[in-house]
N, C-alpha and C positions, 0 to 999 in steps of 0.2 A: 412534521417529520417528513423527509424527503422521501416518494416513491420509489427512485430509481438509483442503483450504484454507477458510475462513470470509470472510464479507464482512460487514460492520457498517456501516447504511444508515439516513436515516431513512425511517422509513415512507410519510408526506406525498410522500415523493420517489422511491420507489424503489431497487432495487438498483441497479447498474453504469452510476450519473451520474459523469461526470467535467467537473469544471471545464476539463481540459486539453481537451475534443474543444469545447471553444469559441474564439471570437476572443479576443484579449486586453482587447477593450474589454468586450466579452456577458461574459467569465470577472469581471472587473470590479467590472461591476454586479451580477452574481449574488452576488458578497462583500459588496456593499454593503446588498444586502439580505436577507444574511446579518446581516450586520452590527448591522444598523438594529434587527433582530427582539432579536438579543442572548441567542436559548436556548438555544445550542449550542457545543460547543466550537472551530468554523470561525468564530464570530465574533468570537473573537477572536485572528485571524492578521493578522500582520501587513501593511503596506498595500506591501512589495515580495512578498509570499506566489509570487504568480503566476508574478513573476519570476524567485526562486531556485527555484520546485517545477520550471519547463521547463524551466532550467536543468541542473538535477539530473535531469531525468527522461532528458536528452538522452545527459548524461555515462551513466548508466546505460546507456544504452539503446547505446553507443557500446562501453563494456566488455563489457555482454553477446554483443553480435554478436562482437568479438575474444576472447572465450573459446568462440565457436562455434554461441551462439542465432542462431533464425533470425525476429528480431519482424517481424511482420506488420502492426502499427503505430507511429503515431509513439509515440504516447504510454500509456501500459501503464491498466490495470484493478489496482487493489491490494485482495490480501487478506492475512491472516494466515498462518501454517503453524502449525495447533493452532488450537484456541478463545482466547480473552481476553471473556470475557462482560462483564469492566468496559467493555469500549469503547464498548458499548450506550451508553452514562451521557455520551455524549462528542455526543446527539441526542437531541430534546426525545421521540423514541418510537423508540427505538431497537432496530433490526429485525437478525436475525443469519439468514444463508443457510449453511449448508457444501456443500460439492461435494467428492466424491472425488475425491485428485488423480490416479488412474488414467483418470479423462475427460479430463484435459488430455495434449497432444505435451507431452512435455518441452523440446522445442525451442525452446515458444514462451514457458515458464516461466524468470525469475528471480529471483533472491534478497538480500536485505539485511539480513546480522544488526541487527536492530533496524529502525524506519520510515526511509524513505527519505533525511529530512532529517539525525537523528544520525546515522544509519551513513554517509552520505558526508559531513559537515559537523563531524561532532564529532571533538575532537582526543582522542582518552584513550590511545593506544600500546597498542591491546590487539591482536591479530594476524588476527583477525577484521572490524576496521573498515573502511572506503572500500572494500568489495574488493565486485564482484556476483558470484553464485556460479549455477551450474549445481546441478539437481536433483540427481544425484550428489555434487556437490562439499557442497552444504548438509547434507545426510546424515552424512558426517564432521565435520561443523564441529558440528553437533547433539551425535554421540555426544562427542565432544570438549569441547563447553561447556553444553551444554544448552540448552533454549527458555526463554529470556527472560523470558517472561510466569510462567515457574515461578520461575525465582530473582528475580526484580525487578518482581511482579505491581504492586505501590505505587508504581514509580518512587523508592523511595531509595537505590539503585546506583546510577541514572546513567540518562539519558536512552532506554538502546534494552528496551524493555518488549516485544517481540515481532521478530519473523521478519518481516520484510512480503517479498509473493510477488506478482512483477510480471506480468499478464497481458498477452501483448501479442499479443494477437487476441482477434479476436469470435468467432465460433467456437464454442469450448466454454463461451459462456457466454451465447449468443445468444438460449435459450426462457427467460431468466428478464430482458429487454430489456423494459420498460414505459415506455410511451409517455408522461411526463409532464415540467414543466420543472426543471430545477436550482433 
């Protein structure tokens, strides 16, 4: 089980932007000029993106609480569990943080075998899928199936290529906050 959570950012922008702590029109236009540029792999998400990601973020954010998290926000900060160094490749300078995940409450930690769109959206009947997991719980689900990014680094298994790990407070991530726009 990996010690540390990872964040993969672009540079130009910083670490822990989230499209979600915007309006839905500001979240928008920032895809749009995302978009326009075309160097990255956010330009090309789809033009309901916004809709399904708060959607999904809400469902999550819904199961976590009734499995017992206690999120502090609406809408979570996403890293890895484990490195994925390709992800870098996913921004035109693409920048990699890790944090130990003994700085975070577990409380405020959840979990998605795979990114948050295939693991609640994708159909496969694998016994791991739609479910958001507790620190504890992900641990078993680990020794159990292993991290993603090792059996399926390529993505020709199927769409979940890592762990993703929902931060939902500021908090423990707050001295690495830089002031610049999405």
């Amino acid at each position: 089980m990996p010690t540390n959570l990872y964040h993969y950012y672009e540079a130009e922008v910083g670490p822990f932007k989230t499209l979600s702590d915007l309006s839905i029109e500001e979240a928008e236009k920032a895809l749009d000029r995302i978009r326009a540029k075309g160097e990255t792999y956010a330009s090309k998400r789809s033009v309901d993106y916004m809709i399904v990601r708060r959607e999904l973020e809400k469902k999550v954010r819904e199961l976590f609480i009734d499995n017992g998290g206690q999120p502090l926000r609406q809408s979570p900060y996403s890293m890895t569990l484990g490195p994925c160094n390709w992800i870098k490749d996913w921004y035109k300078d693409g920048q990699e943080l890790n944090i130990p995940i003994c700085q975070f409450d577990p409380q405020i930690l959840s979990f998605t075998y795979g990114d948050i769109f295939p693991a609640m959206r994708y159909e496969d009947g694998k016994p791991y899928s739609k479910k958001v997991y507790t620190l504890e719980e992900i641990k078993k689900v680990v020794e159990l199936y292993g991290l993603p990014q090792n059996w399926n680094s390529d993505g020709s298994k199927g769409p979940k290529r890592y762990i993703e790990v929902q931060i939902w407070s500021d908090d423990p991530i707050r001295k690495y906050f830089e002031f610049r726009s999405i």
